[in-house]
C-alpha positions in Angstrom: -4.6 44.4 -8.9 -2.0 42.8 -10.9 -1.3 43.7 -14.4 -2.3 41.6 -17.4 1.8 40.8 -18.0 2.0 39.5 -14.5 -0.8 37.2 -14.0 0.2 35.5 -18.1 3.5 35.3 -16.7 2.1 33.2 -13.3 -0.1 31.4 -15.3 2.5 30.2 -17.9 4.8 29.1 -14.9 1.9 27.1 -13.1 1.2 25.1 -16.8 4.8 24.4 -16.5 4.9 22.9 -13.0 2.2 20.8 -13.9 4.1 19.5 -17.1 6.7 18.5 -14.9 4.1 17.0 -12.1 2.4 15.1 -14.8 5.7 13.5 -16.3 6.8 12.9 -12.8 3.4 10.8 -12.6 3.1 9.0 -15.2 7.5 7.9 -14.4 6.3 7.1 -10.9 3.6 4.6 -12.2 5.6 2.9 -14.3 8.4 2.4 -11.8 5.7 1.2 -9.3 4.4 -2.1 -11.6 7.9 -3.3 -11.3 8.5 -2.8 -8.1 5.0 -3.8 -6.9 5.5 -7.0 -8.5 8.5 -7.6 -7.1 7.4 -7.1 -4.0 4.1 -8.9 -4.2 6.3 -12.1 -5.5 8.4 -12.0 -2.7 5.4 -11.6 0.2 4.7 -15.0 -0.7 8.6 -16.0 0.2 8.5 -14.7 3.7 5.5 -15.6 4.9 6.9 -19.4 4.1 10.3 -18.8 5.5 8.2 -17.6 8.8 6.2 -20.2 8.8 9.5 -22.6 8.5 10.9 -20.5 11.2 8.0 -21.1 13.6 8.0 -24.8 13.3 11.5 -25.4 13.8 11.9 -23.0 17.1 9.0 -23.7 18.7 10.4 -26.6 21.2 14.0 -25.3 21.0 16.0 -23.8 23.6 16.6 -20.4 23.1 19.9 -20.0 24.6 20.9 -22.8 22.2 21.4 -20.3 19.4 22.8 -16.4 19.4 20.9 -14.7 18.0 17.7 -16.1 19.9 18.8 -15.2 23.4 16.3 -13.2 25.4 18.5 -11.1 28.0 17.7 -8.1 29.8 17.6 -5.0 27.9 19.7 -1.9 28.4 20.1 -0.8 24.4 17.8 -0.8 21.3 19.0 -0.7 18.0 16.4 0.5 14.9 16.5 0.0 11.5 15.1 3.0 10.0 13.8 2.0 6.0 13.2 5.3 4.3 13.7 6.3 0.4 16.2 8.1 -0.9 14.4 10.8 -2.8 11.7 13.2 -1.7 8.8 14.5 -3.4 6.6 11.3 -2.1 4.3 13.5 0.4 4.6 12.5 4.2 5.6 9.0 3.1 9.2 9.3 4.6 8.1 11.8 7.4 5.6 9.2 9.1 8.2 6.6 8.9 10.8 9.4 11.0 7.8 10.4 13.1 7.1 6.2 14.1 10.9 6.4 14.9 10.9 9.1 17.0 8.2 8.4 19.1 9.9 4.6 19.5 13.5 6.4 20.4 11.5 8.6 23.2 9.4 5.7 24.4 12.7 3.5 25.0 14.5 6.6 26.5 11.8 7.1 29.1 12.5 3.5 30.0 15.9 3.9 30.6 17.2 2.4 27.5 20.2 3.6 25.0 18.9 3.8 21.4 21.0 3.9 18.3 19.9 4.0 14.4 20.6 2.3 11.4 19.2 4.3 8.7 18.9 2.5 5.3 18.1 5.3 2.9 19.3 9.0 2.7 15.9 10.8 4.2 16.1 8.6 7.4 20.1 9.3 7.3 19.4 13.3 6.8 16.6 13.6 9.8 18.4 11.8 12.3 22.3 13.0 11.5 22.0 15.5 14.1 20.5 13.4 17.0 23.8 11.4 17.2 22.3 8.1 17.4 23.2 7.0 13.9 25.6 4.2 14.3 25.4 3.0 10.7 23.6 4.5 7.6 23.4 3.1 3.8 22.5 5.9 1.4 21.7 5.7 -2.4 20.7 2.0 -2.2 17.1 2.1 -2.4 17.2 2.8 -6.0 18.8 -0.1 -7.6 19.2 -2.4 -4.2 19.4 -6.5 -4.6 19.6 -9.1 -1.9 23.4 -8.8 -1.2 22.7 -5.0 0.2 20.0 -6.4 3.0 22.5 -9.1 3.6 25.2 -6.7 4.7 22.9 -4.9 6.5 21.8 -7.6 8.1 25.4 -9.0 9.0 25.9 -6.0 10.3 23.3 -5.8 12.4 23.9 -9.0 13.9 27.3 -9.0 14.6 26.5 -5.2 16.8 23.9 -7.6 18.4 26.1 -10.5 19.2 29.1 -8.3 20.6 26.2 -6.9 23.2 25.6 -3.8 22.1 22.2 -4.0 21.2 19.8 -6.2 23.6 16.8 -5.8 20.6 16.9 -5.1 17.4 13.6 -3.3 15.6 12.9 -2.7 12.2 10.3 -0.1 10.9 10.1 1.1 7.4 6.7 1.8 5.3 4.1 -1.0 4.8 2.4 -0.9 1.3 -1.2 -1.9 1.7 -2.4 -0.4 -1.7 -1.6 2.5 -4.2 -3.6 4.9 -1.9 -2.5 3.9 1.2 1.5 3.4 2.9 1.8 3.4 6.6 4.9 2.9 8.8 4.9 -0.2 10.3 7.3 -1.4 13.4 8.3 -5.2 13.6 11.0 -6.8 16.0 13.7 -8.8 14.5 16.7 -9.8 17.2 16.5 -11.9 19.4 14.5 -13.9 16.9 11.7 -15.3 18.4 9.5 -18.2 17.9 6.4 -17.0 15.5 3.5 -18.1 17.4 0.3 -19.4 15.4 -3.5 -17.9 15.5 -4.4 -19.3 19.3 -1.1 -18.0 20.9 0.5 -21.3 20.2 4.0 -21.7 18.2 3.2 -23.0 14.9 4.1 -26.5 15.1 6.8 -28.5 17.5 10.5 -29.2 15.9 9.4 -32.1 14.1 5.7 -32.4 14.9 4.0 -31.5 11.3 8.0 -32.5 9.5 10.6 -34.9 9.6 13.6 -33.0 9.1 17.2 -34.0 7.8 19.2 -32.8 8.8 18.2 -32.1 12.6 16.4 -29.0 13.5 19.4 -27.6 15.2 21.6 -28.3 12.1 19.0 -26.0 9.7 18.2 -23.8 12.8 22.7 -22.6 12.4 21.9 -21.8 8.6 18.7 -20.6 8.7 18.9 -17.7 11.2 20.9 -15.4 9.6 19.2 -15.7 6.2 15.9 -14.8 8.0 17.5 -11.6 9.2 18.4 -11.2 5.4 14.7 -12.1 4.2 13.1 -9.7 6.7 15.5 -6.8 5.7 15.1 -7.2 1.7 10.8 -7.6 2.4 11.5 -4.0 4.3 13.0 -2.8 1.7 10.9 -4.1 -1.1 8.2 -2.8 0.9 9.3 0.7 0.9 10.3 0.7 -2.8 6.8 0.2 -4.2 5.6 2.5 -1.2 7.8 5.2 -2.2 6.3 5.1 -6.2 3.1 4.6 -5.1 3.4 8.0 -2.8 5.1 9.8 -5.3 2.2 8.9 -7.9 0.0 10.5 -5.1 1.4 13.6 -4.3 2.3 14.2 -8.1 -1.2 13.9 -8.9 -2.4 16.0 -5.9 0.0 18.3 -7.3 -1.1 18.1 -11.2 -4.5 18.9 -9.7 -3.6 21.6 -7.5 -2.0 23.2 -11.0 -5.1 22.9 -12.7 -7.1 24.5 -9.8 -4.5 27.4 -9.4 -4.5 28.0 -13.5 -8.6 28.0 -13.3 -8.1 30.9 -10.4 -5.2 32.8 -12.0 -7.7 33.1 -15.6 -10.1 34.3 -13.7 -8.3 37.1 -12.4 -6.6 37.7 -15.4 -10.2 38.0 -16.9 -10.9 40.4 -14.4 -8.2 42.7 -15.1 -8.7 42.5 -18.8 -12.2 43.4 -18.3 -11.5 46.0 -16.2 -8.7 47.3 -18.7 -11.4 47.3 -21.2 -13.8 49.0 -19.4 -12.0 52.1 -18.0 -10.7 52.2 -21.4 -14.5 52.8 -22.9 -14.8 54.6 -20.2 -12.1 57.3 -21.6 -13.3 56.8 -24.6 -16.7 57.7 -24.0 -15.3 60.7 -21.6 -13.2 62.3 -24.6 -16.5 61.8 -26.8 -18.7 63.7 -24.1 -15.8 66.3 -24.1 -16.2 67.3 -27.9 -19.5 67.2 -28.4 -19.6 69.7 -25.3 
């Protein structure tokens, strides 16, 4: 059994873990409201700009415009959306887990799959695969629109030289506080967003006059679409990543408290059982004299 000094000496480091789990809580929730309402203002934006999107493509002509054009498809591109700090539990390692099973189902089917990872955990996993053609680390901290702008460029312009037949994103989808789950979505060649029958939602003109003409606002709108879906991405996986941190800090605050309630109870043990064998001498040196 171990001694009374020991078991303090455990017990006083396991009070200050959960110090530092708590505070790393209570910093996590407050980082979250921000970024949760951010993100919740801007859900609102996108599903507009889609909706905008849908109606003016539906009766176009997708070879009228670059970055629509269906071809044949020998090479993938990902964007891989991960935080750039850990301690969030498996938030970051389902996101790498969706990826991988994405880069082996597209391998099997004969097709070349590169990476670019926006945040540093997606950037660490996959350095060693060698698929990483691009990465942007220590963003997803203090990131605005110009940085999913880039990124976007970026990835249009590999998509445009040929490089990269489709372009996927996948990053961490924030349903509530308690639950964030990867989520994959498609993104080059952009395609018309059909409606809830199957049907494009709305002609090129049918439910809007538009002036200019729809092929005019189609050249401008395109590649701020890429740079809408990119920022909601990463909004998304900024108020996942507090909201998984506030998790596993809690779990962790708890697992503390559990670990502190085990650790007395040994320590009462031993005390007791100091105690005891000391009476026990006690009482054995009494017996001695009196014999």
């Amino acid at each position: 059994m171990a001694s009374l000094k020991d078991v303090q000496n455990q017990i006083g480091g396991v009070k200050k873990t959960s110090q530092i789990t708590k505070a790393m809580n209570m910093v996590a929730a407050a980082k979250l409201r921000g970024a949760q309402q951010k993100m919740e203002d801007f859900r609102p934006y996108t599903a507009k700009f889609n909706e905008a999107m849908g109606n003016l493509s539906a009766n176009m002509d997708a070879g009228q415009f670059p970055l629509m054009e269906a071809r044949e498809v020998k090479a993938v591109e990902l964007i891989v959306v991960t935080s750039d700090r850990g301690l969030c539990g498996s938030f970051n390692a389902n996101i790498n887990k969706m990826t991988e099973k994405l880069i082996a189902q597209y391998e099997r089917e004969g097709k070349k799959v590169s990476l670019v990872c926006v945040g540093k955990k997606g950037a660490r996993y996959f350095r060693k695969t060698g698929k990483v053609r691009q990465q942007y680390s220590d963003i997803m901290g203090t990131f605005q629109m110009f940085n999913a702008r880039a990124i976007a460029q970026d990835v249009a312009a590999n998509f445009l030289s040929g490089d990269a037949d489709e372009v996927h994103i996948v990053y961490g989808k924030f349903f509530s506080v308690a639950v964030q789950r990867p989520n994959q979505e498609p993104l080059l060649p952009v395609r018309p967003i059909a409606g809830p029958e199957g049907e494009a939602s709305g002609g090129a003109g049918g439910d809007y006059i538009y002036e200019p003409s729809p092929g005019e606002i189609m050249e401008v709108l395109l590649p701020l679409y890429l740079n809408v879906m990119v920022y909601h991405a990463m909004l998304e996986v900024g108020a996942s990543e507090h909201a998984a941190r506030m998790t596993a800090m809690d779990n962790a605050t708890n697992a503390c408290k559990d670990m502190i309630d085990s650790l007395t109870l040994i320590y009462n043990k031993a005390r007791q059982a100091g105690i005891t064998s000391e009476l026990m001498d006690i009482v054995g040196g009494a017996e001695a004299l009196k014999g």
